[in-house]
C-alpha positions as CSV (number, residue, x, y, z in Angstrom):
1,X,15.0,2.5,-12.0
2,X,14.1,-0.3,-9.1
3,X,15.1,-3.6,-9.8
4,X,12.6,-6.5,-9.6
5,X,14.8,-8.7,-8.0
6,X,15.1,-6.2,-4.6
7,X,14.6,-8.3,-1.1
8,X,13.6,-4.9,0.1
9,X,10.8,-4.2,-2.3
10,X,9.7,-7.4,-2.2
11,X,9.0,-7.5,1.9
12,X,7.5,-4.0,1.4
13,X,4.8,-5.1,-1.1
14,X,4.3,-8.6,1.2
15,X,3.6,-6.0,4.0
16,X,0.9,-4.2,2.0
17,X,-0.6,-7.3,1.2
18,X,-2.8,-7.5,4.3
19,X,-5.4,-5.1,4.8
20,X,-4.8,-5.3,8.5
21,X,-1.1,-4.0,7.6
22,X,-2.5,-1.5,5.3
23,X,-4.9,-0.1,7.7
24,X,-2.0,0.0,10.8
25,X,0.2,1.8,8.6
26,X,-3.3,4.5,7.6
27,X,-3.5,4.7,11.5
28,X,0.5,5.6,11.9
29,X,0.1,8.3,9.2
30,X,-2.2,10.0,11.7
31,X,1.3,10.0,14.2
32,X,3.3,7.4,16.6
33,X,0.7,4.9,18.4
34,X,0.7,2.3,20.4
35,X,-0.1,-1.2,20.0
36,X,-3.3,-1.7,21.4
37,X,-4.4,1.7,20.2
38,X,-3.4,-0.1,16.4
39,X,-5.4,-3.2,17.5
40,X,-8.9,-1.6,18.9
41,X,-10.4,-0.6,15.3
42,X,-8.8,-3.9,13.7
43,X,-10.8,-6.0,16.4
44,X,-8.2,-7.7,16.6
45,X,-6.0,-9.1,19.6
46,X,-2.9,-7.4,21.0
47,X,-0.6,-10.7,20.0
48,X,-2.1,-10.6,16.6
49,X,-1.7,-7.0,15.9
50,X,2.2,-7.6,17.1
51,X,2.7,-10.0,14.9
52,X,1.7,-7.5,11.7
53,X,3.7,-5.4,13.4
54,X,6.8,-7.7,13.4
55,X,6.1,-7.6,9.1
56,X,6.1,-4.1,9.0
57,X,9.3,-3.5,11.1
58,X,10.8,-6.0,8.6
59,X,9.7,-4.4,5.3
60,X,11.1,-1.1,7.4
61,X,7.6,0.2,7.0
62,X,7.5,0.8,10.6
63,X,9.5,1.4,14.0
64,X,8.6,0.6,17.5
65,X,9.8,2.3,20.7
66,X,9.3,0.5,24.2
67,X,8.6,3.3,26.5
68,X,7.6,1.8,29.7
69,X,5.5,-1.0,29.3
70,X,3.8,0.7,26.1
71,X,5.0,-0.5,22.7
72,X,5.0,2.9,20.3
73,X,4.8,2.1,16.6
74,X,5.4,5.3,13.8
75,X,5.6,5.0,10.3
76,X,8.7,5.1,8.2
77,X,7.5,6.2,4.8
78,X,11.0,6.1,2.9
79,X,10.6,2.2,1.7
80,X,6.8,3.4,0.4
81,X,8.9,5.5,-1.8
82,X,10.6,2.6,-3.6
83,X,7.5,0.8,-4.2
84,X,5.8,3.9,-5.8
85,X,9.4,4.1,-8.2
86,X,8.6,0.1,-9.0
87,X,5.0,0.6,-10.0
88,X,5.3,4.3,-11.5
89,X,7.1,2.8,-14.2
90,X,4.2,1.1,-15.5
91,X,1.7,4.2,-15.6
92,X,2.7,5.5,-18.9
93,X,2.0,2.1,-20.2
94,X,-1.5,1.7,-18.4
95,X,-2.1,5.9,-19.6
96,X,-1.3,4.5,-23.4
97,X,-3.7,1.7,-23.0
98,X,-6.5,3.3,-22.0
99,X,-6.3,6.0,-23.9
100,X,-6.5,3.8,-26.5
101,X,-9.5,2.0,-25.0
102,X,-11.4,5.1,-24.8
103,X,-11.0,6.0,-28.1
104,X,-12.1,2.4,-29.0
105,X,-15.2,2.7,-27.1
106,X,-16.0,6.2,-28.4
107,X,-15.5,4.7,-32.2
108,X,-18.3,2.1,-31.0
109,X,-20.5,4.7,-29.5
110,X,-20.6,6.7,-32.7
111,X,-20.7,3.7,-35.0
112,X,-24.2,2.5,-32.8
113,X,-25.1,6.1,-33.0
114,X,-24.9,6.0,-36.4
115,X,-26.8,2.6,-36.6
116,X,-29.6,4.4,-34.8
117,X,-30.1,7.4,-37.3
């Protein structure tokens, strides 16, 4: 079981709390990039697109590579792994509560139904 009190968990889930951040890491899934390539769809400027950059690298969500002048970001999926363990635990609950839900609603279907006839 994750704990809830994990620095680690907690910069991955402040990483995915942008959707710029969300999208650069869609992008990296793709393969390595650089940083101008992860800025173009974004619309967004190369110093901005570093600095989400910069939260991803801490979370360990990502890894840059300088290479010349070219900065190459690719995606580290392990820490994704942890946060999937934190909120899996709270499916079965969610599964229970909506199952329950849509037997609730299907009672009140048949009662109107019923109503109707």
């Amino acid at each position: 079981m994750v704990l809830d009190a994990s620095p680690r968990l907690d910069a991955v889930f402040h990483a995915l709390s942008h959707p710029a951040r969300r999208a650069i890491i869609r992008q990296l899934s793709a393969g390595e990039q650089n940083l101008s390539e992860l800025a173009a769809p974004l619309k967004m400027t190369f110093p901005a697109a570093t600095k989400h950059v910069r939260v991803l690298e801490h979370a360990k969500l990502v890894r840059r590579r300088v290479a010349g002048r070219e900065h190459l970001c690719r995606l580290t999926a392990a820490p994704l792994k942890e946060a999937t363990s934190w909120t899996e635990q709270f499916r079965k609950h969610w599964e229970v509560r909506f199952e329950a839900l849509d037997s609730l609603l299907e009672e009140m279907k048949s009662e109107d139904r019923s109503r109707r006839s």
